[in-house]
C-alpha positions as CSV (number, residue, x, y, z in Angstrom):
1,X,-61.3,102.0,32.9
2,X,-60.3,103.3,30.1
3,X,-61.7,106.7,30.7
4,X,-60.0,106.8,34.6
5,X,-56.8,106.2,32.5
6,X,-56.9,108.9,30.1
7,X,-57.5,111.1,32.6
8,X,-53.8,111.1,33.8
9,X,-51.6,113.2,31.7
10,X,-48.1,111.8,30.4
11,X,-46.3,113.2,33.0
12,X,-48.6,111.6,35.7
13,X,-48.3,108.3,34.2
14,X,-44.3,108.9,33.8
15,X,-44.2,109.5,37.4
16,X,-46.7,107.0,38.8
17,X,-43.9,104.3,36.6
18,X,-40.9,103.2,39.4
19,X,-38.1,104.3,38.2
20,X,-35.6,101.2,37.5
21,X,-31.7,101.4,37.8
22,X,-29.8,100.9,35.1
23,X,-28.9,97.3,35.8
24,X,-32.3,96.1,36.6
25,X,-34.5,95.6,39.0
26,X,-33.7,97.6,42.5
27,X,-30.5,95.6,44.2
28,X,-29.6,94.0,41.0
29,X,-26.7,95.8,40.2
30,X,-25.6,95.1,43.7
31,X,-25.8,91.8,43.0
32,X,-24.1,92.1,39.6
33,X,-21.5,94.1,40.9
34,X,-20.7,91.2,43.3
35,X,-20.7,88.6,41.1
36,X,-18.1,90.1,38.6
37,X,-16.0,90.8,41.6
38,X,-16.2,87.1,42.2
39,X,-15.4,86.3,39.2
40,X,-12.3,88.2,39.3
41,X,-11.2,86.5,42.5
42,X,-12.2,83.1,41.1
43,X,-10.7,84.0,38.0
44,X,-7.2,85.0,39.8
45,X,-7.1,81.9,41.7
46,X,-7.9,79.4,39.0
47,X,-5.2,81.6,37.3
48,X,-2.6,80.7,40.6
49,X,-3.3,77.3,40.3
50,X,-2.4,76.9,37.1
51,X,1.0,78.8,37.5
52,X,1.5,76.1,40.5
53,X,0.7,72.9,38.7
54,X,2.9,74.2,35.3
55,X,5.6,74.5,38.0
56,X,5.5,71.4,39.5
57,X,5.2,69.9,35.9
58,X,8.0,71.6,35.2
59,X,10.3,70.6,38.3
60,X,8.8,66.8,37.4
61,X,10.0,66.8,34.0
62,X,13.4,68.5,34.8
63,X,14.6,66.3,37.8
64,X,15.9,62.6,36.7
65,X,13.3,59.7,36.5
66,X,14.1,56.5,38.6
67,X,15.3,54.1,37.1
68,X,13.6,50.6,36.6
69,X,16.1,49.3,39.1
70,X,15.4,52.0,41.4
71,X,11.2,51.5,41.2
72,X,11.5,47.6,42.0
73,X,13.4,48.5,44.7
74,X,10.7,51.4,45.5
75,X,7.8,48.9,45.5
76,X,9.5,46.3,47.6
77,X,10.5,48.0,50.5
78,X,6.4,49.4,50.2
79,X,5.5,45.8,50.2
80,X,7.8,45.1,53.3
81,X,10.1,43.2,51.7
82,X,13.2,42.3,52.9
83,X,16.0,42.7,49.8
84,X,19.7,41.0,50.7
85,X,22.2,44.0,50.0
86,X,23.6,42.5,47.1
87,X,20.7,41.6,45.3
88,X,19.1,45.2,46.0
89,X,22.7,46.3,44.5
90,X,22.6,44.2,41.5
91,X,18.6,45.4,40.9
92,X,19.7,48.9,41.5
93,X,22.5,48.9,39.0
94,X,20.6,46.9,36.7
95,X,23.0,43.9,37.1
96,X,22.5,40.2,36.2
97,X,20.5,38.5,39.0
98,X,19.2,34.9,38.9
99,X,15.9,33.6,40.9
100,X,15.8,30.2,43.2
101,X,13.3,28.5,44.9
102,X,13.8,27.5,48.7
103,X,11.3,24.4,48.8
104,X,14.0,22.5,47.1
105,X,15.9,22.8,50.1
106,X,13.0,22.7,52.9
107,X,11.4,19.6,51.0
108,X,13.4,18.4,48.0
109,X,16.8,16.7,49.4
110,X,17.7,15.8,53.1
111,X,19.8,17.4,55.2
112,X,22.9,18.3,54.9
113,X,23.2,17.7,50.6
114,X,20.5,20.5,50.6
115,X,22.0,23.1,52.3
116,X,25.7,22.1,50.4
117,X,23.9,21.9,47.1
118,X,22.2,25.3,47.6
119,X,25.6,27.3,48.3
120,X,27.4,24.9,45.5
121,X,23.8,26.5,42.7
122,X,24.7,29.7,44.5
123,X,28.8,30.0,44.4
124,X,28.2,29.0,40.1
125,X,26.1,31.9,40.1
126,X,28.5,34.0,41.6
127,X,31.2,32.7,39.3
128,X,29.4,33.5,35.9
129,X,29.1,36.8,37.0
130,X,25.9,36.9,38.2
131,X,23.8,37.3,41.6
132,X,22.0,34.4,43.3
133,X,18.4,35.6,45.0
134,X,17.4,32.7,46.9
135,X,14.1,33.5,47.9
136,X,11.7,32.9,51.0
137,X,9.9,33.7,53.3
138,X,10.8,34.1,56.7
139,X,8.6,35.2,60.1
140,X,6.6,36.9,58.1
141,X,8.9,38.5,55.8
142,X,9.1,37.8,52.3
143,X,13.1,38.3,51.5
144,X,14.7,38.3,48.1
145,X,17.9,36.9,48.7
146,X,19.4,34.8,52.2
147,X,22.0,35.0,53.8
148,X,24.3,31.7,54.7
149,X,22.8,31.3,58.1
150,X,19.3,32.0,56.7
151,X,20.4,29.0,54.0
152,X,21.2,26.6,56.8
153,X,18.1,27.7,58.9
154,X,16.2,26.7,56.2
155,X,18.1,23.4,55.5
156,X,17.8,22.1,59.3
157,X,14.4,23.0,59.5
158,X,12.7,22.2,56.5
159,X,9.8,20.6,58.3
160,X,9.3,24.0,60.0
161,X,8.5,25.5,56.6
162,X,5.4,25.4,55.2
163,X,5.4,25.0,51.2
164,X,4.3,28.2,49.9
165,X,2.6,28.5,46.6
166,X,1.3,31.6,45.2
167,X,-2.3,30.7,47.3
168,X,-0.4,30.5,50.6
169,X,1.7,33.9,50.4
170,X,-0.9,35.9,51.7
171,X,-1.8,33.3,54.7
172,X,2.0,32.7,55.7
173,X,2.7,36.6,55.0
174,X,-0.8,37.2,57.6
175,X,0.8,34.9,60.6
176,X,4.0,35.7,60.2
177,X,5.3,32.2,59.3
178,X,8.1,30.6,57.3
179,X,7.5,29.3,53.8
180,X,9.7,27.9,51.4
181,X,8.4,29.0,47.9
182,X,7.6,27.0,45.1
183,X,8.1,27.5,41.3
184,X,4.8,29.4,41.5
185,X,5.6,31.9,44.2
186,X,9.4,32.6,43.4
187,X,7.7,33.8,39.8
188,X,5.5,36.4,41.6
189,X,8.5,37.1,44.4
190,X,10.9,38.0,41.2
191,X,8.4,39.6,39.0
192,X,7.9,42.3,42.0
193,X,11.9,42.9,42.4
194,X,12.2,43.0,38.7
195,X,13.8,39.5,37.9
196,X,12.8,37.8,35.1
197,X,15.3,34.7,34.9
198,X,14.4,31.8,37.7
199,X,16.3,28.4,37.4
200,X,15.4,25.2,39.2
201,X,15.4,21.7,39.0
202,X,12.0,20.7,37.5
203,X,8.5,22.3,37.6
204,X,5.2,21.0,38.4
205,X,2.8,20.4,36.1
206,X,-0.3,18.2,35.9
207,X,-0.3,14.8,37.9
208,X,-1.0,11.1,36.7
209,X,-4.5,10.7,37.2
210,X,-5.1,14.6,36.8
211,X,-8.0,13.7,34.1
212,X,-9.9,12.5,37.9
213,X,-8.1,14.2,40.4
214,X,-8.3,17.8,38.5
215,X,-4.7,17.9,40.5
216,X,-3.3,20.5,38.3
217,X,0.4,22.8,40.2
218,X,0.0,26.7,39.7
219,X,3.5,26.7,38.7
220,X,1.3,26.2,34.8
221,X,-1.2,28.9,35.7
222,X,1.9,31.4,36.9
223,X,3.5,30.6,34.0
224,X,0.8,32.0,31.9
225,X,0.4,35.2,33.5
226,X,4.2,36.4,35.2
227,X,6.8,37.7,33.2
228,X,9.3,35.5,34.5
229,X,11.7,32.7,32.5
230,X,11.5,29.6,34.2
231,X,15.2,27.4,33.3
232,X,14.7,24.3,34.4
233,X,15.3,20.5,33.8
234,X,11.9,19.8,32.6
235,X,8.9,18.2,33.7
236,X,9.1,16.2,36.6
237,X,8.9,12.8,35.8
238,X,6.5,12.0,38.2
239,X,3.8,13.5,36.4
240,X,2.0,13.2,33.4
241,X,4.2,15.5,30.9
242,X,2.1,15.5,27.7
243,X,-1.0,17.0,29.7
244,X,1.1,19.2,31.3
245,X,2.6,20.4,28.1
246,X,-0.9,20.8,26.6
247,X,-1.8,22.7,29.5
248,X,1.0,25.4,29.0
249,X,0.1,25.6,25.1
250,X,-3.4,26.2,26.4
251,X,-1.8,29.3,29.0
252,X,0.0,30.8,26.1
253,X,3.1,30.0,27.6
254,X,6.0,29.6,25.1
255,X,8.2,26.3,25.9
256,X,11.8,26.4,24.5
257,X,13.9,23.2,24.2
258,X,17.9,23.7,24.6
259,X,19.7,22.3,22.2
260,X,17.2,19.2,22.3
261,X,13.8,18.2,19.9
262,X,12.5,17.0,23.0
263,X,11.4,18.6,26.3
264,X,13.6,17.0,28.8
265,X,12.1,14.7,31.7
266,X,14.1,16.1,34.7
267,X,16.2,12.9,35.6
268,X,16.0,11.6,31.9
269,X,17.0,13.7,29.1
270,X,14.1,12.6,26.9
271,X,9.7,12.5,27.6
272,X,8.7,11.5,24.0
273,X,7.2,14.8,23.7
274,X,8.3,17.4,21.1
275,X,9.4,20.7,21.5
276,X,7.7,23.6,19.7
277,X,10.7,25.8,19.9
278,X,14.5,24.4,19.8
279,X,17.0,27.0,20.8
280,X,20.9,26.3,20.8
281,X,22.7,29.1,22.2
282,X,22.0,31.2,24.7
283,X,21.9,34.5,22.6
284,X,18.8,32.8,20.7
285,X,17.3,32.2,24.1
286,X,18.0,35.2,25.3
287,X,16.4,36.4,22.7
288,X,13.2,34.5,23.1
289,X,12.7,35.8,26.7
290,X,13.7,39.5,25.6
291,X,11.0,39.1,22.9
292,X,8.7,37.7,25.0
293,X,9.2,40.4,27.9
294,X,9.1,43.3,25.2
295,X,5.6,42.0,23.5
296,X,4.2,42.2,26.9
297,X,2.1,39.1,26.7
298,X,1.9,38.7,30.6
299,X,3.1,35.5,31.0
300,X,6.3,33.6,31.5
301,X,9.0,31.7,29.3
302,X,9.6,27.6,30.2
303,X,13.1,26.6,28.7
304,X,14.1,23.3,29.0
305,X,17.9,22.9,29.6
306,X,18.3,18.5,29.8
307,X,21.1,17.0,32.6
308,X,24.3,16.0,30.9
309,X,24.6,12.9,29.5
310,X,27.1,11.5,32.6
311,X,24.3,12.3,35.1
312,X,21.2,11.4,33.3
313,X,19.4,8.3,35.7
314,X,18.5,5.3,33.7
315,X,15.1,5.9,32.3
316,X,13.5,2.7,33.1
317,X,14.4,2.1,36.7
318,X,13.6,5.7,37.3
319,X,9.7,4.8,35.8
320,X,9.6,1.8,37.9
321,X,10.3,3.9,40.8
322,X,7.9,6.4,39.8
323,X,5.2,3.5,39.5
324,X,6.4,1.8,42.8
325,X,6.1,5.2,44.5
326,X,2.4,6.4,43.3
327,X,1.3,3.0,44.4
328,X,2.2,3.8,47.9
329,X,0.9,7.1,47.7
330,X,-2.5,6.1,46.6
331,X,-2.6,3.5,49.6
332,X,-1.0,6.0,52.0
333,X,-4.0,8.4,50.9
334,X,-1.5,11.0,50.6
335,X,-2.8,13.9,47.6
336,X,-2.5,17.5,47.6
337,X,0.9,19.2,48.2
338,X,2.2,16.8,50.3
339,X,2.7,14.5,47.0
340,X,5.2,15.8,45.3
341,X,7.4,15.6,48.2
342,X,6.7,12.4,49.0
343,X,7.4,10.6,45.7
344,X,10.7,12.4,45.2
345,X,11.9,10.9,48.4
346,X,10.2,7.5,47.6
347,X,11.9,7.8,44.3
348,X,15.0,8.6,45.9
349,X,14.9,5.6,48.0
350,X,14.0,3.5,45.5
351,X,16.4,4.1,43.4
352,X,19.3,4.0,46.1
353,X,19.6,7.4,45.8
354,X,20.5,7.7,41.9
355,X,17.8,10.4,41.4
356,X,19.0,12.5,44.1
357,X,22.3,12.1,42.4
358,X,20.9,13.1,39.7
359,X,18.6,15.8,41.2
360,X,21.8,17.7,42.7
361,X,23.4,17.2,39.3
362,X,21.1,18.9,37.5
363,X,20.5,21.4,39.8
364,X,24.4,22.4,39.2
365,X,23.9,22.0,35.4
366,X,21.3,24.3,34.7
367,X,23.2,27.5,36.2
368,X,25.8,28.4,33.4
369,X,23.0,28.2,30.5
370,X,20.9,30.4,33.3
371,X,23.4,33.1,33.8
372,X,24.2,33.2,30.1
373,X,20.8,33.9,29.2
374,X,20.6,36.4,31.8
375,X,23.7,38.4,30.5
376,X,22.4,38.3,26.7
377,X,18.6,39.6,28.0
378,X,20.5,42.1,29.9
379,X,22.8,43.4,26.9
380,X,19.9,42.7,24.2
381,X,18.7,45.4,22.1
382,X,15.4,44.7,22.5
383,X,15.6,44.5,25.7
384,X,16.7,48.3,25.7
């Protein structure tokens, strides 16, 4: 072999070798050729696309951001809810607006005191400068906010209504139903609007018995994770108020008393049961909520504002009652959410109507210390 190869001169061999281009092997520079070209285009385009998205960045930053008002209003009509015109004013221009419930009027007091009492709670809001959002939901519809003829549908019709707690929005919503919300569902209703003051009569909390039963409203567990303040006239006295308070210390919730050491009972002023926060004007509760709100710890404020002194029911009677009435509800077999309704009228009847009296009363009561605290969140500086 290695005599066959001397035998070729250098030229030979040189010219027996292929010759290779430049850029490699034979179509490689074609190839090569192609690619930068590509990576010129690519190059261009990546470059366009860049010069597009600093552009729209810049037209973004440039043109003025909604304002909270604006994006509550934004996400509600996407939700398909129906916002009354002055309430979609008040959340637009950032105004003072005040939450209700509508199963106080569907299943809290007959007809006609519920529909009177509901304009009266309204018309006080109005007066302190504020704007009333009754809230329910109507064929379907949830709607922040009713009209007077949607008020007296409501009133005439209560049994027409189903009770709508947070579980049950979705179902009613699905069907197109009526539901008249409770504590639970006006919380997440106003959270979505952007209303973070609520006022009613009393909230539910954990029933007598609730150690067996396990009976336990989701007015507690919305407390402890929407940003709404609850103003109320306490615990209802129907149910068992220190579990209930537990319960809320357990949820994180803070509980604020109103110028009282103890959290009031709805139709008494006093449970026994000690406040862990005592507030006495409505700048330091204002202040409360604000903080709460501006912390961001996802839940709710409870502030306990008791019925004046003139209206307050006798507490004894009112606990005989009570008894009297869970008796009959235990031998009626009647549990679940039908038994809250059922021992306020019982109650009421008992009574001969002083806790409805009373119920109305404090109703009315609650709403100046309710707008008040609304004005002061609104003008905080934390808030801001």
């Amino acid at each position: 072999m290695k005599e066959k190869e001397s035998a070729f001169t250098s030229h030979e061999r040189t010219s027996l070798t292929p010759r290779v281009p430049a850029g490699g092997e034979p179509g490689n520079r074609r190839r090569e050729l192609s690619e930068q070209s590509k990576r010129k285009r690519t190059g261009k385009m990546y470059s366009n696309a860049n010069l597009r998205l600093a552009t729209l960045q810049n037209q973004l930053s440039s043109s003025s951001p909604l304002s909270d008002g604006a994006k509550f209003l934004q996400a509600a009509d996407r939700l398909g809810f129906k916002v009354e015109p002055n309430v979609r004013r008040a959340i637009f221009e950032s105004s003072p607006v005040v939450a209700l419930e509508s199963t106080i009027i569907t299943h809290g007091m007959p007809y006609p005191q519920n529909v009177q009492t509901a304009k009266e709670v309204e018309g006080i809001i109005v007066r302190h400068g504020a704007v009333p959002a009754t809230i329910a939901i109507l064929k379907g519809i949830p709607c922040i906010g009713l009209s007077v003829d949607e008020l007296e549908e409501l009133g005439q019709n209560g049994s027409n209504f189903t009770k709508t707690a947070r579980r049950d929005i979705s179902h009613v919503v699905a069907r197109k139903g009526n539901g008249a919300t409770t504590v639970s569902a006006t919380m997440f209703f106003a959270a979505k609007v952007g209303i973070h003051i609520f006022v009613t009569g009393g909230i539910g909390g954990v029933h007598r018995g609730g150690e067996n039963t396990m009976d336990v409203s989701s007015d507690l567990t919305e407390l402890g994770r929407t940003p709404v303040a609850v103003i109320c006239a306490g615990i209802k006295s129907i149910l068992d108020i220190p579990r209930t308070l537990e319960y809320l210390e357990t949820q994180g919730v803070p509980v604020v008393g109103y110028g009282v050491e103890e959290f009031p009972a709805f139709f008494t002023r006093k449970s026994g049961c000690k406040v862990p926060c005592r507030v006495s004007t409505p700048n330091e509760c204002a202040e409360v909520i604000v903080t709460s709100l501006a912390l961001e710890l996802q839940g709710g404020v409870l502030v306990g504002v008791p019925i004046p002194e003139e209206h307050a029911a006798a507490a004894q009677p009112i606990e005989l009652a009570i008894e009297r009435a869970l008796q009959e509800a235990k031998e009626q077999d009647v549990s679940g959410s039908a038994i809250t309704p059922f021992l306020l009228k019982r109650v009421s009847e008992l009574t001969g109507g002083a806790s409805l009296g009373a119920n109305i009363e404090l109703m009315e009561g609650r709403m100046p210390r309710a707008r008040m605290c609304e004005d002061e969140s609104a003008g905080s500086s934390v808030a801001k």
